[in-house]
N, C-alpha and C positions, 0 to 999 in steps of 0.2 A: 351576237350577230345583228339581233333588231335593234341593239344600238348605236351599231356602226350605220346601218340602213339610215335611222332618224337623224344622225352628225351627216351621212350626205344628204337628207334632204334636205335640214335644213339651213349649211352653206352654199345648195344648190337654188334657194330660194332666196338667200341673201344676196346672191350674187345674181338674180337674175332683177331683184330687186332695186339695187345699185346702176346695171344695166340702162334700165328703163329710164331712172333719174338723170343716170346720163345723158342717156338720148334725147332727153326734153331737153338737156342744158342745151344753150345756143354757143356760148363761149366757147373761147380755145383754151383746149386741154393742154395744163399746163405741163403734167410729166409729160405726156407724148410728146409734146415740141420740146422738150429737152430744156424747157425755161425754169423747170426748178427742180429740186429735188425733196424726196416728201422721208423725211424722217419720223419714225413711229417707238415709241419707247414703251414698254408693258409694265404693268403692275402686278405685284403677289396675286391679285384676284382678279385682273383678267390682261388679257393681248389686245392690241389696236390690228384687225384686218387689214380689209380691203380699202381703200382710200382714194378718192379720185378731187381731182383740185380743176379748178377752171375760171376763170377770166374773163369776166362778163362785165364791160366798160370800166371803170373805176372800181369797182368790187372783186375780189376772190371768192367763190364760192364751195365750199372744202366739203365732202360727205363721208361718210362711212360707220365701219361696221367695228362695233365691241366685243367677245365674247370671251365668256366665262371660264378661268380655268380649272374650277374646283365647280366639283359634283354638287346640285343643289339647285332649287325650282325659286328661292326668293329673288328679290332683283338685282342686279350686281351694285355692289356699292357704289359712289361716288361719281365722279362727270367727266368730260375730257377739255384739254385744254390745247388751243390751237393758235401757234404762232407764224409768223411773216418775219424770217431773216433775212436781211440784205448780203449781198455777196460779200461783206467784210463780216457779217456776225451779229449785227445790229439790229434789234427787235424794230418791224414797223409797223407791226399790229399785232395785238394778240385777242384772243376773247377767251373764255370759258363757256362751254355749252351744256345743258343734261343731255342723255341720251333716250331713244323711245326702245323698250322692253319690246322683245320678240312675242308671239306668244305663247312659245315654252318658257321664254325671262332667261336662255342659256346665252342669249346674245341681245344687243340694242342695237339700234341705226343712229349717228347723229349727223346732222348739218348745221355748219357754221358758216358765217360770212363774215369776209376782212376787207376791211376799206385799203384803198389804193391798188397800185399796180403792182406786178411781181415784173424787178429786174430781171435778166438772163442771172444764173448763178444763185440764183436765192434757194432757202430751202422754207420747206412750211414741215413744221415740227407738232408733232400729235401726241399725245402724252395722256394716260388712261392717269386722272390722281380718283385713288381710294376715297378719301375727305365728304365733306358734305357739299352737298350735290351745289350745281351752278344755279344760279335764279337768271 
């Protein structure tokens, strides 16, 4: 039971975490106006959360949350990698990011930012890779 208690508090902290980043952002929220769609793909060792994407002049600014799916306090391996598809399929940006450890390490926060605009139709693709981490 006190570990189901500690799993809601600390996605109730992530999420209120995320929140707050949000609300500083000035840009337009790209899911909510329906300008793109945010694709999340998981790995053996962890899932891609919460995810919010936004549109702040000529840059996309993408956040979210990592967490772990196996039992265990070290850091989750590897980094996430985030791309900018055009509405035919076309990469027009992509980066690799590390993530920052929670401070149980069962979860990290990253953000990343993609140069250019998101067409109507586009999706931005988030992908947990295991591998050695992003520089």
């Amino acid at each position: 039971m006190k570990r189901y208690i500690a799993r809601i508090a600390v996605a109730t902290s992530l999420l209120a975490a995320l929140t707050v980043a949000g609300c500083a952002t000035s840009g337009t929220d790209l899911k909510r106006n329906q300008i793109v769609e945010i694709e999340k793909t998981s790995s053996s060792y962890a899932r891609v959360g919460v995810v919010g994407a936004y549109q702040e002049d000529s840059t996309i600014s993408v956040h979210g949350t990592v967490i772990r799916k196996r039992a265990g306090r070290s850091p989750i391996p590897g980094h996430v990698d985030v791309e900018l598809r055009g509405p035919t399929g076309d990469i027009l940006d992509s980066v690799s990011v590390a993530y920052r450890p929670t401070a149980k390490r069962r979860s990290g926060i990253f953000w990343a930012t993609l140069d250019g605009i998101a067409p109507v139709g586009s999706t931005i693709r988030i992908s947990h890779d295991p591998g050695s981490r992003a520089e």
